[in-house]
C-alpha positions in Angstrom: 107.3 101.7 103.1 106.2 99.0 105.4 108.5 97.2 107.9 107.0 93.6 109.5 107.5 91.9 112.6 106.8 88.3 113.0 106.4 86.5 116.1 104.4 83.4 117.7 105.9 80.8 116.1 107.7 77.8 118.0 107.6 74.2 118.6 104.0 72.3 118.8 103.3 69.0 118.9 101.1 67.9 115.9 97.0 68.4 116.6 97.9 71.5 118.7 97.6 75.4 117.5 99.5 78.0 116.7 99.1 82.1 116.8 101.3 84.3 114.5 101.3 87.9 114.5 103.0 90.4 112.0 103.5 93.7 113.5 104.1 96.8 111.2 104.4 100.0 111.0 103.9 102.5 108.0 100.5 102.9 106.4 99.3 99.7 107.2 95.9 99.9 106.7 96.5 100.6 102.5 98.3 97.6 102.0 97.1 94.1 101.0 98.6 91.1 103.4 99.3 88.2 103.3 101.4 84.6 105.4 103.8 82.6 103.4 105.6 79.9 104.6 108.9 77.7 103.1 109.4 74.7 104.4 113.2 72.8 103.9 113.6 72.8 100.3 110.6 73.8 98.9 109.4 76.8 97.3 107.7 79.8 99.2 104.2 79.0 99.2 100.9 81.2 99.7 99.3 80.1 103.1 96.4 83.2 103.6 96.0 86.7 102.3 93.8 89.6 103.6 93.6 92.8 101.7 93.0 96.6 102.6 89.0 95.7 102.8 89.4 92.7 104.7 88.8 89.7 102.1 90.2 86.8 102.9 91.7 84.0 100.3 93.3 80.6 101.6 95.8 78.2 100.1 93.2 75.1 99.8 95.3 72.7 102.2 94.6 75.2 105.2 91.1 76.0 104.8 89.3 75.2 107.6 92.2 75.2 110.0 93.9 78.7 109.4 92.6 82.0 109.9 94.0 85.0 109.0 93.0 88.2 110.4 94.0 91.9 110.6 93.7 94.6 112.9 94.6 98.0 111.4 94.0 99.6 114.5 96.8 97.7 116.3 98.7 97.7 112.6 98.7 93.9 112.6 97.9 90.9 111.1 97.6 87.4 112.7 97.2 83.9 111.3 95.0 81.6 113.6 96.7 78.1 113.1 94.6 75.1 114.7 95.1 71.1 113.6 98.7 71.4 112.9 100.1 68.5 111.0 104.0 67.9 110.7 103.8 69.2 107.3 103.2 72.5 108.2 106.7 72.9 109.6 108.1 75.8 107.9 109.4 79.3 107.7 106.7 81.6 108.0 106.5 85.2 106.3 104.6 87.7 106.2 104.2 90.3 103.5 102.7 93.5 102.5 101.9 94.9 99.2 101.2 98.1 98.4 100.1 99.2 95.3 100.9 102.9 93.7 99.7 103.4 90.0 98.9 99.6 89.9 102.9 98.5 90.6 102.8 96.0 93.5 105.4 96.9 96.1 106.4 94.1 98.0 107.9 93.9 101.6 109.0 90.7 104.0 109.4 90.2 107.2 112.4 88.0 108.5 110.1 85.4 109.2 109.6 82.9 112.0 109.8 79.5 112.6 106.8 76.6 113.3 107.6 73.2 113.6 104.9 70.6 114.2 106.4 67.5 116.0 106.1 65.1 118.8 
C-alpha cells in the first residue's frame, strides 16, 4: 500500500505557473501515477499519468502546458503547470495504481487546491 502527499498548490494569477508534488511512500517505483483534478461541480477528470517505466499520457486540454514527472528516487511525482487559465481551478489529486494479478489497486491523496485568478 501506497500513502500520497500533495502539496504546491495555491493561488496564481492566470498566465502564471504552478508546481505540484505528490510525495509517497510504499513501493513507489511499481506503481503507475497519475494527477486528477475536480473542479466545483464537475466530475474528476484525468489531467497526466506516468507509469512504472516512465510514459507519459496527457488530458488533450493540457498538452503543451503540463508536465508530469516522477522521481522514484525521491518517491515522487510532480506536475509542471505553466499558462494557467481560470479554468484550471480545481481540486487536484494524485493517485497510484498498483497492479497484482492484473487488479488495479487504487490510492488518493487528500488533494490540494489551485485556483487561477486575478
Amino acid at each position: 500500500q501506497v500513502q500520497l502527499v500533495e502539496s504546491g498548490g495555491g493561488l496564481v494569477q492566470p498566465g502564471g505557473s504552478l508546481r505540484l508534488s505528490c510525495a509517497a511512500s510504499g513501493r513507489f517505483s511499481l506503481y503507475d501515477m497519475g494527477w486528477y483534478r475536480q473542479a466545483p461541480g464537475k466530475q474528476r477528470e484525468l489531467v497526466a499519468s506516468i507509469n512504472s517505466r516512465g510514459y507519459t499520457h496527457y488530458a488533450e486540454s493540457m498538452k503543451g502546458r503540463f508536465t508530469i514527472s516522477r522521481d522514484n528516487a525521491k518517491n515522487a511525482i510532480y506536475l509542471q503547470m505553466n499558462s494557467l487559465k481560470p479554468e484550471d481551478t480545481a481540486v487536484y489529486y494524485c493517485k497510484g495504481t498498483y497492479y497484482s494479478d492484473y487488479v488495479p489497486y487504487d490510492y488518493w491523496g487528500q488533494g490540494t487546491q489551485v485556483t487561477v485568478s486575478s
